[in-house]
C-alpha positions as protocol buffer text, in pm:
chain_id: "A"
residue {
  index: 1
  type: UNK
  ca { x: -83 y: 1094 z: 1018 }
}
residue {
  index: 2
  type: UNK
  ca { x: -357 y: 1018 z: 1275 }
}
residue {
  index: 3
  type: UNK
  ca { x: -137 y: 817 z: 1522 }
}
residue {
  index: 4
  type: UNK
  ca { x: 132 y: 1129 z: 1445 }
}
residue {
  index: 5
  type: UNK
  ca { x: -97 y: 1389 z: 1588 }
}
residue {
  index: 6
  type: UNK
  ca { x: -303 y: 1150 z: 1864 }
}
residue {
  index: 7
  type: UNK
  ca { x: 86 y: 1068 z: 1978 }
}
residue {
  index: 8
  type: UNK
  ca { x: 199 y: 1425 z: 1937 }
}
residue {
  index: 9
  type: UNK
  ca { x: -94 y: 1561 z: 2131 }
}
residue {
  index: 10
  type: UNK
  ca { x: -130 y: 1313 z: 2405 }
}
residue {
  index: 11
  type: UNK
  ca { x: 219 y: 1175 z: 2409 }
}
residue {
  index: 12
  type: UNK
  ca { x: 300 y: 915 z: 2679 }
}
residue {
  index: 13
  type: UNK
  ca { x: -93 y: 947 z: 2865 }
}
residue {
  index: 14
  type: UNK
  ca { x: -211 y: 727 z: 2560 }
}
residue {
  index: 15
  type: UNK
  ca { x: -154 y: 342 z: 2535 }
}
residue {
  index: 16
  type: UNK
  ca { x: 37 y: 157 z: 2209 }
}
residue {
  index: 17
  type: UNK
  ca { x: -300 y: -58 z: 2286 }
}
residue {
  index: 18
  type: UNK
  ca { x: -529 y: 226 z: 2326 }
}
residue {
  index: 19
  type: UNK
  ca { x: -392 y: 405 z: 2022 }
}
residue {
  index: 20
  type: UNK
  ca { x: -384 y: 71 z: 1768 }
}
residue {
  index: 21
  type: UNK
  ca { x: -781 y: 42 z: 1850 }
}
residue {
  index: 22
  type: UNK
  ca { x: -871 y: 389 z: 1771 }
}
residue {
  index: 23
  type: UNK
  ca { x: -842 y: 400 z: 1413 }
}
residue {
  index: 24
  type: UNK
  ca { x: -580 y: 160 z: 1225 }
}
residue {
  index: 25
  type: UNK
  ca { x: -777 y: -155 z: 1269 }
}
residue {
  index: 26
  type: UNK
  ca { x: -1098 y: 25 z: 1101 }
}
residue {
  index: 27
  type: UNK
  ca { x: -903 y: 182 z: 838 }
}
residue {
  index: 28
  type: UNK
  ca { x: -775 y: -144 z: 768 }
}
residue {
  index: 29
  type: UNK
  ca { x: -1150 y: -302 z: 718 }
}
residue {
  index: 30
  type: UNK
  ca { x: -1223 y: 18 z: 491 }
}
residue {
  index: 31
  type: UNK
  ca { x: -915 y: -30 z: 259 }
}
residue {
  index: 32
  type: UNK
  ca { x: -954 y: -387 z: 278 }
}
residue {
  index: 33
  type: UNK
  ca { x: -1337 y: -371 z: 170 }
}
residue {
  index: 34
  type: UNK
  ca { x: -1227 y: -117 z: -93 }
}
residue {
  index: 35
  type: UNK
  ca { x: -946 y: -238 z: -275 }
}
residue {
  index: 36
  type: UNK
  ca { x: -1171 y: -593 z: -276 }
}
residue {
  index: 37
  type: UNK
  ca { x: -1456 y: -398 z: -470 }
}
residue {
  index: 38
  type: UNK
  ca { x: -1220 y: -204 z: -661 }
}
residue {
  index: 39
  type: UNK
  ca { x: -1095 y: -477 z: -807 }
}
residue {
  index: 40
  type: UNK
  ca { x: -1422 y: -683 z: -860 }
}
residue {
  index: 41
  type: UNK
  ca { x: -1514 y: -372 z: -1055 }
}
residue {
  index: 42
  type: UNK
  ca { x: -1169 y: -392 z: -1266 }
}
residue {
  index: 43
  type: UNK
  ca { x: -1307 y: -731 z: -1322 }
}
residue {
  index: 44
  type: UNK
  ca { x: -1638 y: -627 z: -1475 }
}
residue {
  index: 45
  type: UNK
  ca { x: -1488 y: -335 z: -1666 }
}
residue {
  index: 46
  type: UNK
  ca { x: -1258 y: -604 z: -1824 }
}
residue {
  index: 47
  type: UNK
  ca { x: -1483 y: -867 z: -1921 }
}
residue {
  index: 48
  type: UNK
  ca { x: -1670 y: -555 z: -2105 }
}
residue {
  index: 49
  type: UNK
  ca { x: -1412 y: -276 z: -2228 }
}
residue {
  index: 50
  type: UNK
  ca { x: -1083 y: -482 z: -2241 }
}
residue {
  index: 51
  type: UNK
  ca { x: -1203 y: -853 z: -2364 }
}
residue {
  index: 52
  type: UNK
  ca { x: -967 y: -848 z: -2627 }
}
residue {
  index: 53
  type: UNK
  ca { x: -638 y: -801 z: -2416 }
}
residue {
  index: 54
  type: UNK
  ca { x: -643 y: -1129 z: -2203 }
}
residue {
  index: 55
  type: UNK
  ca { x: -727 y: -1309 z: -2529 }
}
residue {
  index: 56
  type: UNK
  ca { x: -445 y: -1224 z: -2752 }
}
residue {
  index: 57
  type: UNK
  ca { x: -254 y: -1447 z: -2440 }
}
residue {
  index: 58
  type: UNK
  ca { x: -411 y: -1747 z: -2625 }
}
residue {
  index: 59
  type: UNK
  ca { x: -477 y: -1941 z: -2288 }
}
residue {
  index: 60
  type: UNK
  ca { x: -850 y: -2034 z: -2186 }
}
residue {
  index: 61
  type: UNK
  ca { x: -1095 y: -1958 z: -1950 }
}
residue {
  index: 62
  type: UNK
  ca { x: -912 y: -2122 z: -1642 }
}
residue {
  index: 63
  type: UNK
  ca { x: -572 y: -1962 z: -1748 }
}
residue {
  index: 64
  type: UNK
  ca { x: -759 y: -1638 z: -1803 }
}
residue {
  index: 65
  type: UNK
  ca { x: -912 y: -1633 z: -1454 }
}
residue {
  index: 66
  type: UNK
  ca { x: -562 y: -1795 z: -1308 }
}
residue {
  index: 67
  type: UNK
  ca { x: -420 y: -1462 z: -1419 }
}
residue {
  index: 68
  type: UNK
  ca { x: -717 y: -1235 z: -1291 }
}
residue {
  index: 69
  type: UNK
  ca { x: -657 y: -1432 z: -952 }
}
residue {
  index: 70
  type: UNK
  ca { x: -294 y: -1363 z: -941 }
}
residue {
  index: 71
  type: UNK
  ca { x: -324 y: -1016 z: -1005 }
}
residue {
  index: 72
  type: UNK
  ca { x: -610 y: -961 z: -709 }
}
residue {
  index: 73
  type: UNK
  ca { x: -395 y: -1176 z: -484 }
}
residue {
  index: 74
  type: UNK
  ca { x: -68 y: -964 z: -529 }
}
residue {
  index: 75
  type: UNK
  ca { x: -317 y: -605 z: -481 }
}
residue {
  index: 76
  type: UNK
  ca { x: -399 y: -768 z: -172 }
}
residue {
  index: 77
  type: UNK
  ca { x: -80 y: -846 z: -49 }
}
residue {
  index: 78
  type: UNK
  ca { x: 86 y: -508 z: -120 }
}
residue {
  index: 79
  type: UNK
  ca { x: -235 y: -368 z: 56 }
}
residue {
  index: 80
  type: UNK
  ca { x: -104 y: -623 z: 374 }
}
residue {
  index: 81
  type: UNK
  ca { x: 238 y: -499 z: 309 }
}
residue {
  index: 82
  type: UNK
  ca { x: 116 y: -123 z: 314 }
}
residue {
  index: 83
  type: UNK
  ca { x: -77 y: -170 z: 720 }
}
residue {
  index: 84
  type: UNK
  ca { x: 236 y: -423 z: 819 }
}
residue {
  index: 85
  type: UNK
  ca { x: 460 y: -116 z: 753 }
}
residue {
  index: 86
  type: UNK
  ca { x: 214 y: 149 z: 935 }
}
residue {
  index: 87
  type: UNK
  ca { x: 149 y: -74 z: 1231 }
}
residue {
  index: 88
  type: UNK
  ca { x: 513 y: -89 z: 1225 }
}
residue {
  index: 89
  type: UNK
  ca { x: 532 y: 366 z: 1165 }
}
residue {
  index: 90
  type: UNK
  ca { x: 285 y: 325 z: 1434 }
}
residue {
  index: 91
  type: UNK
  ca { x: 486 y: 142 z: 1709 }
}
residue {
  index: 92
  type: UNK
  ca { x: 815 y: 345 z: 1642 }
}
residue {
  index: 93
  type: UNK
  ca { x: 640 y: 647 z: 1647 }
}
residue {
  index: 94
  type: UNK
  ca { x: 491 y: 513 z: 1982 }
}
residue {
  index: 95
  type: UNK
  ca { x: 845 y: 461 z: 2110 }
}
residue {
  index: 96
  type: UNK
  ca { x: 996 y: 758 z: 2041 }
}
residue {
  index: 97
  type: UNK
  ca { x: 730 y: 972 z: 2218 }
}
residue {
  index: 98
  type: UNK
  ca { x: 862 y: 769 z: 2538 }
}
residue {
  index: 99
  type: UNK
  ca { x: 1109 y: 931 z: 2751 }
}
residue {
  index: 100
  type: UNK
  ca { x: 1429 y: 738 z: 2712 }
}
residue {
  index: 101
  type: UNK
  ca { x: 1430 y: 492 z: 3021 }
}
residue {
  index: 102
  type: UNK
  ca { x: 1068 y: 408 z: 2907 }
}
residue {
  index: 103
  type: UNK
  ca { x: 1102 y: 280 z: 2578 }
}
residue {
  index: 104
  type: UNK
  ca { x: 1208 y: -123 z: 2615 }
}
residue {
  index: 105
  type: UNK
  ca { x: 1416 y: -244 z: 2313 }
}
residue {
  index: 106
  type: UNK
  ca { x: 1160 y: -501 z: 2239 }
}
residue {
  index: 107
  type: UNK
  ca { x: 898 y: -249 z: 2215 }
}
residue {
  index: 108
  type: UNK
  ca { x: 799 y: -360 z: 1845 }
}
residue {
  index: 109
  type: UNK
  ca { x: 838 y: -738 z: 1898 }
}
residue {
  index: 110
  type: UNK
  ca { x: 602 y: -693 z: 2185 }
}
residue {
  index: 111
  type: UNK
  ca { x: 344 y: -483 z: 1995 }
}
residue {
  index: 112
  type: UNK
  ca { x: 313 y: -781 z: 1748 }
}
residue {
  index: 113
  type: UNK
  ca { x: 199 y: -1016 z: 1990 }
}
residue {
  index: 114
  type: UNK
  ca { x: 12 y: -778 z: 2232 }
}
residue {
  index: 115
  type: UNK
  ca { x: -213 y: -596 z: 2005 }
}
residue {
  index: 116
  type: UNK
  ca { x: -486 y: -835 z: 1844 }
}
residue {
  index: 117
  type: UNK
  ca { x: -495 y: -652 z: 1540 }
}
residue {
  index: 118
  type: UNK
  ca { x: -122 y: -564 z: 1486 }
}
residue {
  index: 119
  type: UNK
  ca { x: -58 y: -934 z: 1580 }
}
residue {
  index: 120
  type: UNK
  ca { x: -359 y: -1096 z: 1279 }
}
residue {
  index: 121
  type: UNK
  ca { x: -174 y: -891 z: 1034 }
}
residue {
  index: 122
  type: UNK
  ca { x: 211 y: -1035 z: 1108 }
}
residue {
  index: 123
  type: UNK
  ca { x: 129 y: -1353 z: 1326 }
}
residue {
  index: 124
  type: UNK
  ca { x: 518 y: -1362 z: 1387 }
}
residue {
  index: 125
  type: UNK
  ca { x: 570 y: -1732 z: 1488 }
}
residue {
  index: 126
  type: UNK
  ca { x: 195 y: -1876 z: 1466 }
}
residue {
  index: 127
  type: UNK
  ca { x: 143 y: -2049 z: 1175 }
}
residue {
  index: 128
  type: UNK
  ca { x: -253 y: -2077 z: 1193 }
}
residue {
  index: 129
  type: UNK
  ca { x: -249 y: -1746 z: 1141 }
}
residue {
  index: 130
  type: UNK
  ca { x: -58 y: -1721 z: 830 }
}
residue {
  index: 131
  type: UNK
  ca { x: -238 y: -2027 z: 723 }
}
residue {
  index: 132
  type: UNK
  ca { x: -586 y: -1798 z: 783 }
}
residue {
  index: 133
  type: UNK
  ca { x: -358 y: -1487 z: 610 }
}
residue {
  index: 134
  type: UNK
  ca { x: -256 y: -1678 z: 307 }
}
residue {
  index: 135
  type: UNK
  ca { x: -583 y: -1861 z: 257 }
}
residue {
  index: 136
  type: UNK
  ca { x: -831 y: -1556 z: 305 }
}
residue {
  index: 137
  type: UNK
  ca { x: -602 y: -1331 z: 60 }
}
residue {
  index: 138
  type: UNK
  ca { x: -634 y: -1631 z: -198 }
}
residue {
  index: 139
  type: UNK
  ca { x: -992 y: -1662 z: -173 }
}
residue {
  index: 140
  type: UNK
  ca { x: -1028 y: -1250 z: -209 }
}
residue {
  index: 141
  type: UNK
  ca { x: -824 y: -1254 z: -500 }
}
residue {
  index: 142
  type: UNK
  ca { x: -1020 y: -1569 z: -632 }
}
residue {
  index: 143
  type: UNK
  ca { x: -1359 y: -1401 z: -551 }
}
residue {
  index: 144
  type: UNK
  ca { x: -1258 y: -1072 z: -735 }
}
residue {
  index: 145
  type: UNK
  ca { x: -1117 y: -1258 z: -1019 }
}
residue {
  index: 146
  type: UNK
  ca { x: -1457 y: -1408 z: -1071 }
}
residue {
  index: 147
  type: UNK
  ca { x: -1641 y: -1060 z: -1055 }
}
residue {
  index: 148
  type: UNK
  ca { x: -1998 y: -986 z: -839 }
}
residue {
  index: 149
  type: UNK
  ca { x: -2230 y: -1247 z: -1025 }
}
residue {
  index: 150
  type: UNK
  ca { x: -2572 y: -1308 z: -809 }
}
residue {
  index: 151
  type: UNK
  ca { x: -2525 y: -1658 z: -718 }
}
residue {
  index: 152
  type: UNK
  ca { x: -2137 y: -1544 z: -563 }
}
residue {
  index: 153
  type: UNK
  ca { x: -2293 y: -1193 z: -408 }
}
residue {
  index: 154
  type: UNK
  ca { x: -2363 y: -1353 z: -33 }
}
residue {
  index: 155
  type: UNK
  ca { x: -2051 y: -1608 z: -59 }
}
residue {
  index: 156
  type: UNK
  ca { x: -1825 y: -1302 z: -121 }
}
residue {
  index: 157
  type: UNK
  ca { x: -2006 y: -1067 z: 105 }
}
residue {
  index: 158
  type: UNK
  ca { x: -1980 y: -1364 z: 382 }
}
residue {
  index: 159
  type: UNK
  ca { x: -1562 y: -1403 z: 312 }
}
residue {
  index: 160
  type: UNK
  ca { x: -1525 y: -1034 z: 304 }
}
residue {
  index: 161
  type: UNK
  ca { x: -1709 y: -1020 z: 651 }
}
residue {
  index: 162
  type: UNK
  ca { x: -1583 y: -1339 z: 837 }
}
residue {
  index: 163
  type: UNK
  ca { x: -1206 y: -1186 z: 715 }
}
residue {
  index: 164
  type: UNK
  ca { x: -1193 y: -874 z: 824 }
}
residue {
  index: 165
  type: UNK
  ca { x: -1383 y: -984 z: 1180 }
}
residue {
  index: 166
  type: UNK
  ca { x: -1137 y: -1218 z: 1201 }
}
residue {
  index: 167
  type: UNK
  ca { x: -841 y: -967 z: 1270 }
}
residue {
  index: 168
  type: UNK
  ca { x: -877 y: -827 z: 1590 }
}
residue {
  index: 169
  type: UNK
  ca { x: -865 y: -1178 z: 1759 }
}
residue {
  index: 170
  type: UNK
  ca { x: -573 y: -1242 z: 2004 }
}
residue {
  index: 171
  type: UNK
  ca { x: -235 y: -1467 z: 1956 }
}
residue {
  index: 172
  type: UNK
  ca { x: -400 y: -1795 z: 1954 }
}
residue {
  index: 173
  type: UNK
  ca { x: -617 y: -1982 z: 1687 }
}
residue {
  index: 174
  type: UNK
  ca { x: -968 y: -1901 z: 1767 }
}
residue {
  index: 175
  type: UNK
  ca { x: -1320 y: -1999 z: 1620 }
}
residue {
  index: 176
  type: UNK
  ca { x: -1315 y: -1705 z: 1405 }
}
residue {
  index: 177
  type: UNK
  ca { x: -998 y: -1806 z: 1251 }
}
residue {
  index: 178
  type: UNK
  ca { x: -1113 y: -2147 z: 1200 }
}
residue {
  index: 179
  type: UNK
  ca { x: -1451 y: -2007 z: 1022 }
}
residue {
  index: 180
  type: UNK
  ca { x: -1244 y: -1771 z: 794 }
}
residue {
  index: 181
  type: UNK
  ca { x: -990 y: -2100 z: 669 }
}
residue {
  index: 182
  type: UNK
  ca { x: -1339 y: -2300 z: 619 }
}
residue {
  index: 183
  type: UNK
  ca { x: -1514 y: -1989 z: 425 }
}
residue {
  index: 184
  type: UNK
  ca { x: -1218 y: -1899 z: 233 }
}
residue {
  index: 185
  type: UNK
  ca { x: -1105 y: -2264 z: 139 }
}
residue {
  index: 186
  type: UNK
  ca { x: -1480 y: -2336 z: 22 }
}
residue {
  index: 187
  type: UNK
  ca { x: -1441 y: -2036 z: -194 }
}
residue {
  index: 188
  type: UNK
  ca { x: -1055 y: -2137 z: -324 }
}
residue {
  index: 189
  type: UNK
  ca { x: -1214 y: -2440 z: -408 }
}
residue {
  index: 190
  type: UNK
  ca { x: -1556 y: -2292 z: -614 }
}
residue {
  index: 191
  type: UNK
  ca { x: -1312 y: -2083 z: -780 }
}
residue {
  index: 192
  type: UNK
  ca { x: -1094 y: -2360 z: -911 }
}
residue {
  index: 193
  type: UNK
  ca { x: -1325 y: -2637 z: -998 }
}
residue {
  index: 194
  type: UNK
  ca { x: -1524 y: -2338 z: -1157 }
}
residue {
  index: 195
  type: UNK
  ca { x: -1234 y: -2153 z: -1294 }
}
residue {
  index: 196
  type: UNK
  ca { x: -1540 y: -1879 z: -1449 }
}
C-alpha cells in the first residue's frame, strides 16, 4: 500500500532504489523482530498452558524441541515468502508506473541484484547468501523453539541483530554475512547439543 501511493503520487520522479529504502527494508526488520518474539512467546505459553499436547506425541525432550524448531523455522520462511512476493508487488508496480519505452523487460531480474535489500532476501545465483538465509532462519527458529531463558537473552538478541543488519548489504559476501553464518551456526549448534 505504501509503495502504491509513494508510486502513484510521485510516479516516474522516484527511484525503484529510492523507493525500496524508504520503508520495505524497515518493515521487514519490524515483522522480522515480531514474528521472532511472537513466537518465543508461543513458546512460553506452551511450556505453561499447553504441556500436555506435545506430550501425548510420546517423543522426548529433543524430539519435542525438534518439533518447536520446525514449526518457528516454517513461520519464518512464510514470513520470507510474504517480503519476496512484496519486493516482487513492489518492482511491478514500479514498472508499470513507467511510460512504455521506459520499462526494460528485465526490470525485476535487475531489481534483485541492484537493490541490497531486495537482493539479501532472494540472492538469485549467490549461494553465500542462501547459505546466510538458510542458516540465520534455522538458528531463529532454534532460538524461539528454546524460549527467552536469561543465559540465551543476549545470544538471541545478538542473532536477531547481526540478521536483520545483515540484509541491506550488496551482491557479494561481506563481513556481515560472514558474522551472521558464525552467530547463527554457534546458535544451531547450542540448540542441538542442548536440545532444551
Amino acid at each position: 500500500a505504501y509503495a502504491y501511493v509513494v508510486i502513484r503520487r510521485e510516479g516516474g520522479a522516484v527511484s525503484l532504489e529510492a523507493l525500496a529504502a524508504r520503508f520495505p527494508y524497515v518493515f521487514f526488520l519490524v515483522s522480522l523482530g515480531t514474528v521472532y518474539f511472537l513466537l518465543i512467546w508461543t513458546e512460553r505459553r506452551m511450556d505453561t498452558d499447553s504441556r500436555y499436547t506435545l506430550l501425548r506425541l510420546r517423543t522426548g525432550g529433543r524430539s519435542q524441541f525438534l518439533i518447536r524448531a520446525a514449526y518457528n523455522v516454517l513461520c519464518l520462511v512464510l514470513l520470507y515468502g510474504v517480503h519476496v512476493w512484496l519486493a516482487i508487488g513492489i518492482a511491478w508496480l514500479y514498472g508499470r508506473s513507467l511510460e512504455p519505452g521506459q520499462a526494460s523487460p528485465q526490470l525485476l531480474f535487475l531489481a534483485f541484484y541492484r537493490i541490497g535489500f531486495f537482493h539479501g532476501l532472494l540472492p538469485l545465483a549467490e549461494t553465500g547468501k542462501w547459505i546466510r538465509n538458510v542458516l540465520l532462519v534455522l538458528a531463529l527458529g532454534m532460538a524461539a523453539a528454546g524460549g527467552m531463558d536469561r543465559k540465551d537473552r543476549v545470544a538471541q538478541m545478538l542473532l536477531l541483530a547481526v540478521g536483520a543488519g545483515c540484509f541491506a548489504s550488496p551482491v557479494g559476501l561481506y563481513f556481515p554475512d560472514v558474522l551472521c553464518c558464525i552467530v547463527s551456526a554457534v546458535e544451531i549448534a547450542l540448540g542441538l547439543r542442548e536440545g532444551h
